[in-house]
TILUMLO-652290 format. One record per residue (C-alpha): residue number from 1; residue in three letters; x negated, y negated, z. Coordinates in pm, 1 decimal, padded with zeros to 6 digits, always signed. Example, Ala and Ser with C-alpha at 12.3 -4.5 7.8 and 13.67 -1.06 7.14 Angstrom:
BEGIN
{seq: 1	type: ALA	u: -01230.0	v: +00450.0	w: +00780.0} $
{seq: 2	type: SER	u: -01367.0	v: +00106.0	w: +00714.0} $
//
This chain:
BEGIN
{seq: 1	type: UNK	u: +00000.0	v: +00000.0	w: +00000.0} $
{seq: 2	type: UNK	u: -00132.9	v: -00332.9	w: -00110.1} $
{seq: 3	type: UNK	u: -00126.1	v: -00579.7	w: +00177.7} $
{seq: 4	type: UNK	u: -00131.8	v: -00982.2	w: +00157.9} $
{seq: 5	type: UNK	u: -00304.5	v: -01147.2	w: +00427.4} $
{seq: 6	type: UNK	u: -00385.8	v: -01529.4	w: +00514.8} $
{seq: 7	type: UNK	u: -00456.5	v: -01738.4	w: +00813.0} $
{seq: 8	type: UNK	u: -00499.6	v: -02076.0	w: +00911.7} $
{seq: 9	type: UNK	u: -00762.8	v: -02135.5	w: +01181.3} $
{seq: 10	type: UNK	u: -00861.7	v: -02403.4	w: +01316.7} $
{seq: 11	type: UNK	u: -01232.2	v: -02343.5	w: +01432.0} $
{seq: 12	type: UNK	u: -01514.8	v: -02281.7	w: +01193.5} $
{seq: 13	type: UNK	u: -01635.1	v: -02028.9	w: +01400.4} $
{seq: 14	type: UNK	u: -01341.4	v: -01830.5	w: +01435.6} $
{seq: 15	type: UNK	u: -01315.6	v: -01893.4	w: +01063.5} $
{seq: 16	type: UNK	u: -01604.2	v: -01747.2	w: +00948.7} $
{seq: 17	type: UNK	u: -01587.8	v: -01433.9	w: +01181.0} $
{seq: 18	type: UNK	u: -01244.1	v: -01351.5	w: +01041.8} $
{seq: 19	type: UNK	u: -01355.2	v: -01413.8	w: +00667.0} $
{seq: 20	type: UNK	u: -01709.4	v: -01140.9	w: +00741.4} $
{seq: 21	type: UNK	u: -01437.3	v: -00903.3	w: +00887.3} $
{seq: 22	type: UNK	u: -01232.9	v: -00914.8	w: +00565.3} $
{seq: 23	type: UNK	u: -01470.5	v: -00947.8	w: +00318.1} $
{seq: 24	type: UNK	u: -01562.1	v: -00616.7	w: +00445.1} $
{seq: 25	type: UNK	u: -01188.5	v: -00478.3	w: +00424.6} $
{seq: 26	type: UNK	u: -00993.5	v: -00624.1	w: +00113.4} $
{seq: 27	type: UNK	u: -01070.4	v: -00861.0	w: -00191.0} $
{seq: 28	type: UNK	u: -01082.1	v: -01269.2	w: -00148.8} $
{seq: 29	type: UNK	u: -00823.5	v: -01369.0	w: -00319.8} $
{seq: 30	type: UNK	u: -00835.5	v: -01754.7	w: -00230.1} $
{seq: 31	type: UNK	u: -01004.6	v: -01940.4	w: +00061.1} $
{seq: 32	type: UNK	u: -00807.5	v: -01818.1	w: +00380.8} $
{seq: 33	type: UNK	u: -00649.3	v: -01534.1	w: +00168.0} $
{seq: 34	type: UNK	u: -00713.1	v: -01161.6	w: +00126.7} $
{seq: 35	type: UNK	u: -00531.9	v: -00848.9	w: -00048.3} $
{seq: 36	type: UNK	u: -00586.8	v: -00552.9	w: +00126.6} $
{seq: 37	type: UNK	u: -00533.1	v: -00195.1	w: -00032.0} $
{seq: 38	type: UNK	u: -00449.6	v: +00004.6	w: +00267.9} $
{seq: 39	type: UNK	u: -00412.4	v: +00383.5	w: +00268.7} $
{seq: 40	type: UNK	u: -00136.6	v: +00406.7	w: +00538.0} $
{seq: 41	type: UNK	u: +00025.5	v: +00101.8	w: +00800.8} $
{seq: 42	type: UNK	u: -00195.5	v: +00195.7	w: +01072.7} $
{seq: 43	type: UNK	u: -00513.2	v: +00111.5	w: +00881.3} $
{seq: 44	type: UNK	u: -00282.4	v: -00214.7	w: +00769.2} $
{seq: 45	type: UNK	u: -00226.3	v: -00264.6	w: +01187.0} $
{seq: 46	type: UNK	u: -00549.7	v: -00200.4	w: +01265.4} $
{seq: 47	type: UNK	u: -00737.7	v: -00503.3	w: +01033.9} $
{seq: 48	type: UNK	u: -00416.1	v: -00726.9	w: +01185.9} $
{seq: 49	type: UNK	u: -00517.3	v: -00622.8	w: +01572.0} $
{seq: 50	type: UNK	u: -00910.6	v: -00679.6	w: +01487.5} $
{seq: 51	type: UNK	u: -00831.2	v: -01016.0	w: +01326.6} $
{seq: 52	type: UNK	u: -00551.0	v: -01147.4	w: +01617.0} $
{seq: 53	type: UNK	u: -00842.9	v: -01026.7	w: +01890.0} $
{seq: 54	type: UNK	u: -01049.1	v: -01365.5	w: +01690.4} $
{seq: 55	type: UNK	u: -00747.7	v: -01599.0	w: +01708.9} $
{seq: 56	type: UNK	u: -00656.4	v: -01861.7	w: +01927.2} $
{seq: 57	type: UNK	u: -00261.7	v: -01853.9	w: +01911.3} $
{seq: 58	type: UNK	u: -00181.0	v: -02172.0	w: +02052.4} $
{seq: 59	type: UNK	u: -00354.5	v: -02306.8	w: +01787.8} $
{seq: 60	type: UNK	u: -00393.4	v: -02065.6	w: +01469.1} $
{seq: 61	type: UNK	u: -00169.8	v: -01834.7	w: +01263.2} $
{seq: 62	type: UNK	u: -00192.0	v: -01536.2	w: +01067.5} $
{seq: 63	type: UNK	u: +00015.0	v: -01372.7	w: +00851.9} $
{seq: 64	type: UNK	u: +00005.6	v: -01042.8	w: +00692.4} $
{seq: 65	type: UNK	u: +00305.4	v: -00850.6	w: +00463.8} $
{seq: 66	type: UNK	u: +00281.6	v: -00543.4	w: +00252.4} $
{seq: 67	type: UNK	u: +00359.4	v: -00570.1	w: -00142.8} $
{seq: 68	type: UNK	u: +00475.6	v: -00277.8	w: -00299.6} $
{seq: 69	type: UNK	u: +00293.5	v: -00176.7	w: -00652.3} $
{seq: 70	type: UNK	u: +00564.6	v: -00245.3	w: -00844.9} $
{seq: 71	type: UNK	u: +00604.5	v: -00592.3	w: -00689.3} $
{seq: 72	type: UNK	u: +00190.2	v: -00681.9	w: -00690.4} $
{seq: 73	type: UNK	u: +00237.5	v: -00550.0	w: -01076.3} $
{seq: 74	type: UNK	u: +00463.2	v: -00818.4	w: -01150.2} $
{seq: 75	type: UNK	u: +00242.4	v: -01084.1	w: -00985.4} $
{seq: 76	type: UNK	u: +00154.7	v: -01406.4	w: -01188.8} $
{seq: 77	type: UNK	u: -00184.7	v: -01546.7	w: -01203.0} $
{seq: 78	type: UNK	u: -00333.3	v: -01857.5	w: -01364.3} $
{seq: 79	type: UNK	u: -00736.4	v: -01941.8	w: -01352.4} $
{seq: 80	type: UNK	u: -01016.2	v: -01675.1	w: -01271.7} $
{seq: 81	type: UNK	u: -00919.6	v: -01303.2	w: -01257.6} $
{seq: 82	type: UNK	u: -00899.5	v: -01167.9	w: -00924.3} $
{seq: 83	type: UNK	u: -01182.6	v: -00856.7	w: -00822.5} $
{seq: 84	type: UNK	u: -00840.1	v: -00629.9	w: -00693.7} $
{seq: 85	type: UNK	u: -00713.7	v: -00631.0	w: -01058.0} $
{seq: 86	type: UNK	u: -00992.0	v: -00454.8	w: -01167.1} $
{seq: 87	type: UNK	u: -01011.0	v: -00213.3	w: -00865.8} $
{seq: 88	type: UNK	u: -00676.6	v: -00105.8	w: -00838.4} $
{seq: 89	type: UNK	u: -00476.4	v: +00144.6	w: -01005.9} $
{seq: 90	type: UNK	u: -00098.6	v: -00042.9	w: -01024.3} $
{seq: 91	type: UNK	u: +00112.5	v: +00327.5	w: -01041.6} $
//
């Protein structure tokens, strides 16, 4: 299951840790925004849990929802082609 995940945080710090994490897990898809290809939702829950340990919650936000392949196959895109395009199979 293809996840969408993006956050808004406030310090660069807690930026930056959060960005090394997911660069790790999913594909950049714009500056405080990932797609994550997860096998199953606990894998999906388990990035969310690592990521909401870094977050102040008074004062940042997160936000993470699954797409289904039929819906991220639909997507529409303008500019420079996305890494996940070329790395996922769309079934």
């Amino acid at each position: 299951m293809i996840y969408i995940l993006s956050y808004d945080v406030e310090s660069d710090k807690r930026r930056n840790k959060i960005f090394q994490l997911l660069k790790s897990a999913g594909y950049h898809s714009q500056k405080s925004v990932f797609l994550l290809d997860c096998a199953n939702r606990e894998m999906a829950e388990g990035i969310f849990r690592k990521i909401e340990e870094l977050i102040n919650k008074d004062k940042d936000r997160l936000f993470m929802s699954p797409l289904c392949r039929q819906c991220f196959s639909n997507k529409m895109t303008s500019g420079q082609k996305m890494e996940i395009e070329d790395k996922l199979v769309v079934c």
